[in-house]
C-alpha positions in Angstrom: -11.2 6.8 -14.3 -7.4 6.8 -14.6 -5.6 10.1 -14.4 -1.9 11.1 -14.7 0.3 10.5 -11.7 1.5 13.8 -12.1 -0.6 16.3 -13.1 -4.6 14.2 -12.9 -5.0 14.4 -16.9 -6.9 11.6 -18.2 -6.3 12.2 -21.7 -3.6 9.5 -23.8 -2.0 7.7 -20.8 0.6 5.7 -20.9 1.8 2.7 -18.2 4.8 2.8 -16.6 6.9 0.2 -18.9 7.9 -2.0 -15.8 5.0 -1.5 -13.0 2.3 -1.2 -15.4 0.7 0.7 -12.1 1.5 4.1 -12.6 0.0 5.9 -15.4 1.6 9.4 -17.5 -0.4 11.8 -19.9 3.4 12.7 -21.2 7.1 12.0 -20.7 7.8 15.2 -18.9 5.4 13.8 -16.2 7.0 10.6 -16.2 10.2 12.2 -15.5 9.2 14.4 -13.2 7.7 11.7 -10.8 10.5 9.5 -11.1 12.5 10.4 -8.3 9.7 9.3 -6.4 8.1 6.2 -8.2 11.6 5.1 -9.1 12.5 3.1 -5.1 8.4 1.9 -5.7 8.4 0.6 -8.8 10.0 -3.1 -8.3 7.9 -3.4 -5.3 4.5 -2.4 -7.8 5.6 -4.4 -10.2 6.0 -7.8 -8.0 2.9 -6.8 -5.9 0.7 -6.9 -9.5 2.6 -10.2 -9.7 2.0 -11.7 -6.6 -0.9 -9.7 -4.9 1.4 -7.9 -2.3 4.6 -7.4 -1.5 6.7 -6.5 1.9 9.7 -4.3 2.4 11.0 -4.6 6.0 12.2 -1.6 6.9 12.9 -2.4 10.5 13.0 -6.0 11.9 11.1 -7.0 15.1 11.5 -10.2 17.5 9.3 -12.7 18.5 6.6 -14.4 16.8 4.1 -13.6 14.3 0.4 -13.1 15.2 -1.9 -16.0 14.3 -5.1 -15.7 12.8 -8.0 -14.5 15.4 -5.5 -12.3 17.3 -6.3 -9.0 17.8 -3.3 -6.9 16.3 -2.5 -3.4 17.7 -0.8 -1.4 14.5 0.4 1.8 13.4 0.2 2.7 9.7 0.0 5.2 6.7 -1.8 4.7 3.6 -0.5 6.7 0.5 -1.0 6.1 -3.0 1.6 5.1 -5.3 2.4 8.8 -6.0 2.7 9.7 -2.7 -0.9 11.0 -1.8 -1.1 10.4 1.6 -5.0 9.3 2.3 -5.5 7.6 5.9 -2.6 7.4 9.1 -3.1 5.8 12.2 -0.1 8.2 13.4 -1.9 11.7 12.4 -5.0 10.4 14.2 -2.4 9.1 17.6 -4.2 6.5 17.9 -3.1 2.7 17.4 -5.4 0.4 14.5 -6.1 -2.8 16.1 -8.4 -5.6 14.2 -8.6 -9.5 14.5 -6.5 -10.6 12.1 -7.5 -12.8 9.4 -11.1 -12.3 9.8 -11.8 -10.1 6.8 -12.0 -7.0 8.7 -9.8 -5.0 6.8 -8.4 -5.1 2.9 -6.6 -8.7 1.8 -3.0 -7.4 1.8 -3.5 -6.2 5.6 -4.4 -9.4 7.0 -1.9 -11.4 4.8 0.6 -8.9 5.1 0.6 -8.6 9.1 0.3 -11.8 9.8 4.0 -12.2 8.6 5.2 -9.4 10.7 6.9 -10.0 14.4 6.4 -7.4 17.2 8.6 -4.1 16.7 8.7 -4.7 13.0 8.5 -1.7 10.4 7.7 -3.0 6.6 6.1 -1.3 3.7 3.3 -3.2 2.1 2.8 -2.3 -1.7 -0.9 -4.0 -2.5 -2.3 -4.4 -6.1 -5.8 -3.4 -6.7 -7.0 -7.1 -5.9 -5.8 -6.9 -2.4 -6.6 -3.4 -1.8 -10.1 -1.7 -2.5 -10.4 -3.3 -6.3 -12.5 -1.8 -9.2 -14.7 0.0 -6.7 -11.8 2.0 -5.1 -12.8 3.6 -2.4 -14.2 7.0 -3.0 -12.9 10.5 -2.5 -10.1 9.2 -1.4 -8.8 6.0 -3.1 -9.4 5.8 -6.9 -10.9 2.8 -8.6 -7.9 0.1 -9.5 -5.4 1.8 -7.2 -2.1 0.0 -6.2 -1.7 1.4 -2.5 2.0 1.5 -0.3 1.3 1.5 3.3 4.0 2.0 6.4 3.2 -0.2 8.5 4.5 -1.2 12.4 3.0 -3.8 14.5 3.3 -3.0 18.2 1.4 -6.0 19.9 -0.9 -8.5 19.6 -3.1 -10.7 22.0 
């Protein structure tokens, strides 16, 4: 079920005009989220466009990873609202997965595989290349576009 960004109502929703990600029981709550959706919403809005989008926040050197490489990775998962649900960094302890295997969601293996060692990027993913229809319950709603900070440390 879709609730309110804001406040969790499900009751007469309406979709943010641009994103079409976000959703508001009233224009109060639209308002009031702003601040924060306001720096996410271009990057929603081409990510339900394209699948996935990348902000680099920090560049690395080097070259990419190829598929099959095992990629070491720090990250945090939050929902487009902010609701923080997973983080490599609270846990202190590095992800690693072969990339490109299907191991992990769709935007995560295309997504790191354009990254370069030391690199920092935000990946906003639409629902298709996150955890879809089914979500992924408590924690991820059904349909969920999800922003994750992620920063790719090795790979071998």
């Amino acid at each position: 079920m879709t609730v309110c960004e804001k406040c969790d109502k499900s009751r007469d929703l309406n979709a943010c005009g641009n994103c079409e990600s976000v959703f508001y029981c009233s224009v109060a709550c639209q308002k009031s989220d702003w601040r924060h959706h306001k720096p996410l919403c271009p990057l929603a809005a081409a990510a339900r466009q394209q699948g996935w989008t990348k902000k680099v926040i920090s560049e690395g050197t080097g070259e990419s990873p190829t598929s099959g490489s095992n990629v070491f990775v720090h990250y945090v998962g939050t929902l487009l609202n902010g609701t923080p649900f997973d983080s490599s960094r609270d846990r202190d302890r590095m992800f690693d997965f072969p990339l490109g295997k299907g191991r992990v969601i769709r935007g995560w293996d295309e997504g790191v595989a354009t990254m370069k060692i030391g690199e920092r990027s935000t990946f906003v993913l639409s629902p298709s290349y996150a955890y879809g229809e089914r979500g992924a319950p408590p924690t991820i709603p059904p349909n969920a576009t999800l922003v994750f900070d992620v920063e790719l440390f090795a790979f071998e």
